[in-house]
C-alpha positions in Angstrom: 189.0 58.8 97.9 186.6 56.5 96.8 182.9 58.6 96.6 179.8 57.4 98.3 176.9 58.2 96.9 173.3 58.1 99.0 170.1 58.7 97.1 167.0 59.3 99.1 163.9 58.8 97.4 161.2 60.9 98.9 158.2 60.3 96.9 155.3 59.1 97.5 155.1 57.8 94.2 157.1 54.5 93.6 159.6 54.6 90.0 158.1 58.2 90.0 160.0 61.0 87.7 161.9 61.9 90.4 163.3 58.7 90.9 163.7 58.2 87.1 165.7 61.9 86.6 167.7 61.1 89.6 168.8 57.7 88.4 169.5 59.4 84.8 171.9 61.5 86.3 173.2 58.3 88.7 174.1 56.5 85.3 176.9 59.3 84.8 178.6 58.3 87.8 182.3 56.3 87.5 181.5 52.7 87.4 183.8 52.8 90.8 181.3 55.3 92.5 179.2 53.5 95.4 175.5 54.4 95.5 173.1 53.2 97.8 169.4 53.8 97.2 166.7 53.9 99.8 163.6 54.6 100.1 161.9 56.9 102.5 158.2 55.7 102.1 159.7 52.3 102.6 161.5 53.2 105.8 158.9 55.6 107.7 160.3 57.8 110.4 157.0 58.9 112.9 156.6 63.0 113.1 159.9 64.1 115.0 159.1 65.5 118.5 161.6 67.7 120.2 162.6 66.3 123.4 166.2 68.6 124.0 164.7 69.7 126.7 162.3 67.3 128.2 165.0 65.6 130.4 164.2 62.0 129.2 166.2 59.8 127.3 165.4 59.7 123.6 164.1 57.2 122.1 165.5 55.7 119.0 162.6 55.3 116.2 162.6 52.0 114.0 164.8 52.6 111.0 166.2 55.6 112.5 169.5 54.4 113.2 169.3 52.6 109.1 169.5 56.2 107.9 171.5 57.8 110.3 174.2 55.3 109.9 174.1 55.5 106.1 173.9 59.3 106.1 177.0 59.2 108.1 179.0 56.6 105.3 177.9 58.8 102.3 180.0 61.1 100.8 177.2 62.6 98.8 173.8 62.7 99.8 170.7 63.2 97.1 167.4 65.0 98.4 165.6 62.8 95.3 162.2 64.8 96.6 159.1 65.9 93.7 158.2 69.4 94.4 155.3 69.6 96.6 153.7 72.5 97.7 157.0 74.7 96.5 159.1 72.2 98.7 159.8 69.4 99.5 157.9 66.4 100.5 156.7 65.7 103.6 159.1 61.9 103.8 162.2 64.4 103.2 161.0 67.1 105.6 160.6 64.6 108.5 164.0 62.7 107.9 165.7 66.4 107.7 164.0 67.0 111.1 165.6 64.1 112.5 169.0 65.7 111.6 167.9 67.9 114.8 168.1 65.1 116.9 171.6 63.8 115.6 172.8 66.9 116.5 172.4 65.9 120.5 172.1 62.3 120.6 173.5 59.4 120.2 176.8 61.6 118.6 177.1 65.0 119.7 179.9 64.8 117.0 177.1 64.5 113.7 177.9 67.7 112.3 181.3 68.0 113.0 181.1 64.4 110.7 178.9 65.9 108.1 181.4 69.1 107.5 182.5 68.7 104.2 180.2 66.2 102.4 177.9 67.3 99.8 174.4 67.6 99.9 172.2 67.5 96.2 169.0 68.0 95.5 166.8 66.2 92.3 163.2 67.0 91.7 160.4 66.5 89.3 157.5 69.5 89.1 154.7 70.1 86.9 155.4 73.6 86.9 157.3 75.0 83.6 158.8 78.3 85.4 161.3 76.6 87.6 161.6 79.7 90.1 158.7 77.9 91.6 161.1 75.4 93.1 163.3 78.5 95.0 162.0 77.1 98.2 163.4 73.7 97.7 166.5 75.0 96.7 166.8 77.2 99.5 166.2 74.7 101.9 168.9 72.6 100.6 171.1 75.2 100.4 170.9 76.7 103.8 170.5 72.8 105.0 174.2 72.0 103.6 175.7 75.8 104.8 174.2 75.1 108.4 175.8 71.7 108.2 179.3 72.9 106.4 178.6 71.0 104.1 179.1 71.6 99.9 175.8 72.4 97.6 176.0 70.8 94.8 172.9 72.2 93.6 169.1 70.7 92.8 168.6 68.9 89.3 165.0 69.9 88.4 162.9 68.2 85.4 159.7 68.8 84.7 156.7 66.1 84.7 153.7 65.5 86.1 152.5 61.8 84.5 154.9 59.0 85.3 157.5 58.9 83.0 157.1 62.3 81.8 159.9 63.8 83.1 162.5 61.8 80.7 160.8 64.1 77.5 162.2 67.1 79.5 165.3 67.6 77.2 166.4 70.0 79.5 166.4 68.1 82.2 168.1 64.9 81.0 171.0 66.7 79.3 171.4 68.5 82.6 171.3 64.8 84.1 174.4 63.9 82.1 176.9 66.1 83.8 174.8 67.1 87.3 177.0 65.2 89.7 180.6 66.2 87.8 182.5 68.6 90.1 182.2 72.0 87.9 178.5 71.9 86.4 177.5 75.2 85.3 174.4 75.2 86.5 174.9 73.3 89.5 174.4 76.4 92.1 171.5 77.7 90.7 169.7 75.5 88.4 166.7 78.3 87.9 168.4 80.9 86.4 169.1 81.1 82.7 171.4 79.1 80.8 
């Protein structure tokens, strides 16, 4: 089976160090790999209000059904999110909220189709003591357990001014082998190597 690789960028930085680790490690890929890249600044979701319970039809928000429809294609989906505030911005954070709603509506069936995919996580900090980013990892991680889905873990680099983040040796060998099945570090990027 042919992976399908979706890469949400989540900054609100345009060609940010994010962006520029994640694609790093998208370079690895097989040449037959499909990626598709989009952009979460680019496709703005309003603030997610619960309406479970409000008896009224949801309504589907522009670009809404964009995302949910290429979640659902993907294979692998990339959190491509810069640390903020210990987790992750706030253009990840709303789309993950939305997950809520495709829980209900329009497919009762959404995480019965996202059982089994896996769900990554690249980030960019200007922190150098990556336990800093435990609450991004965490949220991934219980994200892709509540789902069934795999963890493939969260590729962190560290960078604060654009392009910084590709002088992170660390990071960038890391980026070489990050989406390969068996990384070593792909569980829990913060401990020691």
């Amino acid at each position: 089976m042919t992976r399908s690789f979706l890469f949400l960028l989540a900054s609100a930085r345009p060609d940010g160090n994010t962006e520029q680790l994640a694609r790093t490690a998208a370079e690895q890929l097989p040449n037959d790999t499909e990626q598709r890249w989009l952009d979460l600044a680019q496709l703005p979701l309003p603030d997610y209000v619960d309406a479970r319970h409000a008896g009224a039809p949801w309504q589907e928000q522009e670009n809404e059904e964009l995302l949910r429809q290429a979640t659902l294609t993907a294979t692998d989906i990339v959190i491509a999110s810069p640390l903020y505030w210990y987790s992750l911005s706030s253009y990840a954070k709303r789309y993950f909220d939305y997950w809520s709603k495709w829980l209900t509506t329009p497919d009762p069936g959404f995480r019965t189709k996202m059982a089994g995919r896996t769900l990554w996580g690249v980030t960019a900090m200007a922190h150098r003591e990556e336990m800093v980013a435990e609450p991004l990892v965490l949220t991934l991680h219980h994200t892709a357990a509540y789902m069934g889905m795999h963890f493939g873990g969260v590729l962190l680099g560290n960078g604060s001014q654009p392009g910084q983040v590709l002088d992170d040796r660390r990071a960038t060998i890391r980026a070489k082998t990050f989406f390969a099945e068996e990384a070593p570090f792909a569980r829990f990027p913060y401990e020691e190597e």
